[in-house]
N, C-alpha and C positions, 0 to 999 in steps of 0.2 A: 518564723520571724526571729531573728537574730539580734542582739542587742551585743555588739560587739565594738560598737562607737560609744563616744561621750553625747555626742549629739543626741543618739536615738534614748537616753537616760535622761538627759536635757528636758526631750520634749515629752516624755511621759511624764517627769515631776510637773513642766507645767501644765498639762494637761489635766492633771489630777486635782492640783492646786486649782487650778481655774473652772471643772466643771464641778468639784467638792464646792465650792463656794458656789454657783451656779443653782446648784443643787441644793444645798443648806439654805442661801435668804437669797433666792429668787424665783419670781412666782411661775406662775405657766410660760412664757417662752424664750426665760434663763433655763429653767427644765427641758425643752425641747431643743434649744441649741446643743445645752451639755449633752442632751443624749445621742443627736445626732453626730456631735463632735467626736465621740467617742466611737461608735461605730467607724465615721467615717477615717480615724485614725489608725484603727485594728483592721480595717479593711485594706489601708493602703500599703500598710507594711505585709499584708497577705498578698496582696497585688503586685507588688512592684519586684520587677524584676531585675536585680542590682549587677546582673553579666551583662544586660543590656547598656552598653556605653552611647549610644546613639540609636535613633530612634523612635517611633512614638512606643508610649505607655499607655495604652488605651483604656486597660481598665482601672487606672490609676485618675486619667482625665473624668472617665465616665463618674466615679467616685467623686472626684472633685467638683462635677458637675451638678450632684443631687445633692450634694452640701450647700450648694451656694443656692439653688431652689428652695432649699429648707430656708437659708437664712432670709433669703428675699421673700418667702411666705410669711416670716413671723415681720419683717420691716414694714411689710405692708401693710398688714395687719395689727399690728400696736400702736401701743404710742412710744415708745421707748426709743431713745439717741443710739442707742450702741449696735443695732443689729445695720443700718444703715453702714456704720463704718467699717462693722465684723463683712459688710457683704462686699464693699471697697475693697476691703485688706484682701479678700479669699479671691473675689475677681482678677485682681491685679497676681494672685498665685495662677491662675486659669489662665491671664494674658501671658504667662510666663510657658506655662505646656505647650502654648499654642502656639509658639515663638519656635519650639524645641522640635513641634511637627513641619511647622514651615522650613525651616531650615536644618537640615539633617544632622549640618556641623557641627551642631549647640550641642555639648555632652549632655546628655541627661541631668547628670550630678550638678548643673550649674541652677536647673530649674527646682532640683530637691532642696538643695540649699537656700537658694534665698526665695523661693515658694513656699517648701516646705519649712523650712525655716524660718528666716523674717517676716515675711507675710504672716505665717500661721500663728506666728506667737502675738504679732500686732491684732490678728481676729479673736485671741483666744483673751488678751489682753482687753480687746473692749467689752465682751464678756464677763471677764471680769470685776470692771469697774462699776459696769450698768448691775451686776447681781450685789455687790456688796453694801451700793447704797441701797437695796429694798429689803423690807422685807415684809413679804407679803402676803398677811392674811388674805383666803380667798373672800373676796366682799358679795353676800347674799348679793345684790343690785349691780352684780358687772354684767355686761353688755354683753361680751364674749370670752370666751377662757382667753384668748393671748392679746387681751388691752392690759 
């Protein structure tokens, strides 16, 4: 993985900013986002293949695909606003690949950027608003680790 763009320094500052605070005051599935977020970040820059100008990115989708399973396991299982929206933003990143497979003429770069980009920072963004306002002792009488 090559950081040779502003972008790709871009989205590691905010990745860092967003699952560090994720991580500092947010309880079990601010912690399981960030961690998956991370992975799923370090994964796709190992994945992606940037001589490919056209084309599917399969194991970049596949990746994208077990992130948005994560977030949709903790929306559904919480109570919390922000995974609902982090799972919106990421989907609308996955309606973007799937745009990019269907139609072969879409450059790739067009779904990296505003998938990877706009979208990612809008999911990473609700992540981090939903961690910043908790901070959460674990409570002896919770229900479940990710309420």
């Amino acid at each position: 993985m090559n950081f040779n763009h502003l972008y790709q320094w871009a989205s590691l500052v905010g990745l860092l900013i967003t699952t560090g605070a994720a991580l500092w005051r947010g309880g079990p599935p601010e912690r399981l986002a960030a961690v998956a977020m991370i992975l799923a970040w370090f994964a796709t820059g190992l994945f992606y293949k940037s001589h490919l100008w056209f084309g599917p990115q399969t194991p970049v989708f596949l990746v994208d695909m077990t992130l948005l399973g994560v977030l949709l396991f903790i929306a559904l299982r919480s109570d919390r606003w922000w995974p609902m929206w982090a799972c919106g933003f990421h989907g609308l990143t996955l309606f973007l690949t799937l745009a990019t497979l269907a139609d072969p003429k879409i450059p790739n770069r067009a779904s990296l950027i505003a998938g990877g980009g706009i979208f990612s920072y809008l999911a990473m963004t609700a992540l981090f608003l939903g961690s910043i306002r908790r901070r959460n002792p674990p409570s002896p009488d919770a229900a479940s680790p990710l309420t």
